[in-house]
N, C-alpha and C positions, 0 to 999 in steps of 0.2 A: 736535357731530355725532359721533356713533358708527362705529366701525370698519366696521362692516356697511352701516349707511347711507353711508359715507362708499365704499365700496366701489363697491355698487351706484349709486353719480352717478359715479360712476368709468366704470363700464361703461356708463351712459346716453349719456354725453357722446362714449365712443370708437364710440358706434353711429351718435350723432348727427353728429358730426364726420367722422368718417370713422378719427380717431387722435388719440392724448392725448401730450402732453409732458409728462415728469417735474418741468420746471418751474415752467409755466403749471399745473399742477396744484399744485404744493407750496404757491405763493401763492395760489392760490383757497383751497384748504382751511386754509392757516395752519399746515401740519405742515410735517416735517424733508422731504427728498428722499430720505431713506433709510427711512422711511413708507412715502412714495407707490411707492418700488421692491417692500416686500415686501406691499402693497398689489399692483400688478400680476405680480408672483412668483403671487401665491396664486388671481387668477383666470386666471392659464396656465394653474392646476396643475390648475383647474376646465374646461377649455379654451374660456373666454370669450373670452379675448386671447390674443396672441401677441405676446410683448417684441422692441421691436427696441433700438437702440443710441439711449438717451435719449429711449424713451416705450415705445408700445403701439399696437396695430390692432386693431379685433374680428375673431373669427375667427366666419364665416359657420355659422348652425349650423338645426334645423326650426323655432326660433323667430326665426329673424333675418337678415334677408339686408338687404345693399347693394341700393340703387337703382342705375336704370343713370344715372342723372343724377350720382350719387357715383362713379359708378365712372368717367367721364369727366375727375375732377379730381384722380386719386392716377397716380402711376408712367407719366404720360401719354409724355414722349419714351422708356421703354425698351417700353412698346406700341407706339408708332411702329416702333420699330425691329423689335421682332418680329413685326408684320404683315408688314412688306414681306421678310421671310426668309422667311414663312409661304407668301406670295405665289408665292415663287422658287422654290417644291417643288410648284408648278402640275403642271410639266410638259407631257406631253398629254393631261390631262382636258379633256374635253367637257362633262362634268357635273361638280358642284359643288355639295355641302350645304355650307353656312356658319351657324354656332351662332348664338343669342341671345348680347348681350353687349356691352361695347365694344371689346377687342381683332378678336374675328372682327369687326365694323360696320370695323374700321379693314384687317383685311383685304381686305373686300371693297372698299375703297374703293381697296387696290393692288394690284386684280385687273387684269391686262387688257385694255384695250376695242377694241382694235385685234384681237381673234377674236372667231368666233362661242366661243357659251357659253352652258349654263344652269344658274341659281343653282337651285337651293332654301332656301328658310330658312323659318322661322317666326318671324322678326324684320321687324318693322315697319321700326323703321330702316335693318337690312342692305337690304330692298327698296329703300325709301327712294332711297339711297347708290346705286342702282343702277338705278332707273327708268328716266334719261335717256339710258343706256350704251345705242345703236342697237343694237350684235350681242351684246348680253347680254338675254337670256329668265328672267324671273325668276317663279318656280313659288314663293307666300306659302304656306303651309299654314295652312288653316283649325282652328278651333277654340276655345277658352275663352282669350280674352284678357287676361293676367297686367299689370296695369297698373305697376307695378314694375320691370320690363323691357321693356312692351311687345311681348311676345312673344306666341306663344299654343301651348296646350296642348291638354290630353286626346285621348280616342280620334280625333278627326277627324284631327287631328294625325300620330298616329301611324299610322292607316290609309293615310294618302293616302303617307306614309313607306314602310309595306312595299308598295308597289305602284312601286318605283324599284329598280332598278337605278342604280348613285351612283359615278361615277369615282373619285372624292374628297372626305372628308367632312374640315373643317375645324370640330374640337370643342372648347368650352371645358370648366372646370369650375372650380368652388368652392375644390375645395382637391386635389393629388396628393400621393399618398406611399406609399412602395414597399410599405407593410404590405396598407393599404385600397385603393389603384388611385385613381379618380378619382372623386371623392363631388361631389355636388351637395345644396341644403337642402329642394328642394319633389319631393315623390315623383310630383307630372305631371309636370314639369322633366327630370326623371331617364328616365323613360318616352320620352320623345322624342330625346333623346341615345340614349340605346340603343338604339333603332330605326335610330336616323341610324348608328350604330356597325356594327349589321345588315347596312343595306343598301347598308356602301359597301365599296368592293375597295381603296381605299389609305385611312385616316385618321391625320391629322396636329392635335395637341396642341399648344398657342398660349395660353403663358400667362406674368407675370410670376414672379418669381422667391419671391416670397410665398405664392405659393401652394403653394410646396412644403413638403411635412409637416405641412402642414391636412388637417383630414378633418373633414368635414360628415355631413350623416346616413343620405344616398342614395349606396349605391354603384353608376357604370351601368356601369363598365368597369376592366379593367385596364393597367395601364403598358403590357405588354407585349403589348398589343392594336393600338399602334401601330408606323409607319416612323418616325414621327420624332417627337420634342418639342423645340418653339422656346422657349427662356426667354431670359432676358437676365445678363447677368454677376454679378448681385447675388448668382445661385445659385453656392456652390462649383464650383472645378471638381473636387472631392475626389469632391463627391455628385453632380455631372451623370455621374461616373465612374458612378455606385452604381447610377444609376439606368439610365445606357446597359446595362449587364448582362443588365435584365430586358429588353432585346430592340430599343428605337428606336435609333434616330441620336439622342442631344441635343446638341442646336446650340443654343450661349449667344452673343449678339450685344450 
């Protein structure tokens, strides 16, 4: 197998997987581990991957995005824990956008249920999570259903978005980073986050610590667009500095 093909399975399998090991990699393919290093060096420097400390992740880009079924089985207890910080920045909102995703799905699920309250989301799941909650009023947003996330898109979407008025919008994304702001891969995707950005009077940023310094292909918003960003400790506290600058609260738990 060649360098390039040997590459490209490289990147297949961290798509597939979710993330590759330097070693589990060195013995499939029969080369050195210091190969497979400048092997995954060279599709960062593509920005395919993102190296962590003895493998790789793919980094979400217009041709490639996680499922939300993948995305349920990577960094699951430091999502835990930054839902329920997410949660704790409630406050007195009445109203409530919550993203597509699994982090937001795991906020809404520590939202709660003891007040009145109404969600919006365009998440199947986040509804879901939240059907059986008596004083929770959950408002789906219709529109072209992204089987991937289970979510849905396009104009209907976003119509029914700028006709709110929205306490608190509760946003994910793809990838933050202080150059690009917060990028998403599907330009419907993108359209609806930024409508939800629109039309809400506090928004709060809810996301693992990997996600920072990715950049995907849709930009809907910037850093400093929000009160707060929740991440988890994996992020520096060097760069959660860098990043509070441009304007949130960031709270690492």
């Amino acid at each position: 197998m060649g360098t390039e093909e040997r590459r490209r399975a490289i990147l297949e399998t961290a798509r597939q997987d979710g993330a590759v090991d330097v070693n589990r990699l060195a013995e499939r393919f029969e080369v050195a581990k210091e190969t497979i290093r400048r092997d995954l060096h060279t599709l960062e420097e593509h920005g395919l991957v993102r190296r962590t400390h003895g493998g790789a992740y793919p980094v979400e880009s217009a041709g490639f995005e996680t499922t939300l079924a993948m995305r349920t089985t990577h960094h699951v207890p430091q999502k835990s824990r930054i839902a329920k910080a997410a949660a704790d920045l409630l406050g007195d909102a009445e109203t409530v956008f919550v993203d597509e995703g699994f982090t937001p799905q795991l906020i809404a699920e520590a939202l709660p249920k003891d007040r009145p309250l109404t969600v919006v989301t365009a998440s199947l799941a986040v509804a879901t999570v939240l059907a059986e909650a008596e004083k929770t009023s959950v408002l789906l947003l219709g529109g072209r259903l992204r089987g991937s996330t289970m979510a849905t898109v396009d104009h209907w979407a976003t119509r029914m978005l700028a006709d709110f008025v929205i306490d608190l919008a509760y946003v994910g994304a793809n990838g933050i980073s202080r150059q690009y702001g917060l990028t998403t891969p599907d330009p419907a995707v993108g359209e609806v986050k930024a409508q939800a950005m629109r039309s809400a009077r506090r928004r709060v940023f809810a996301g693992v610590h990997s996600k920072f310094g990715a950049v995907s292909f849709c930009r809907f918003a910037g850093v400093g667009d929000f009160e707060a960003v929740v991440t988890d400790t994996g992020l520096p506290s060097a760069e959660a500095q860098r990043y509070s600058l441009l304007g949130p609260n960031v709270i690492r738990v």
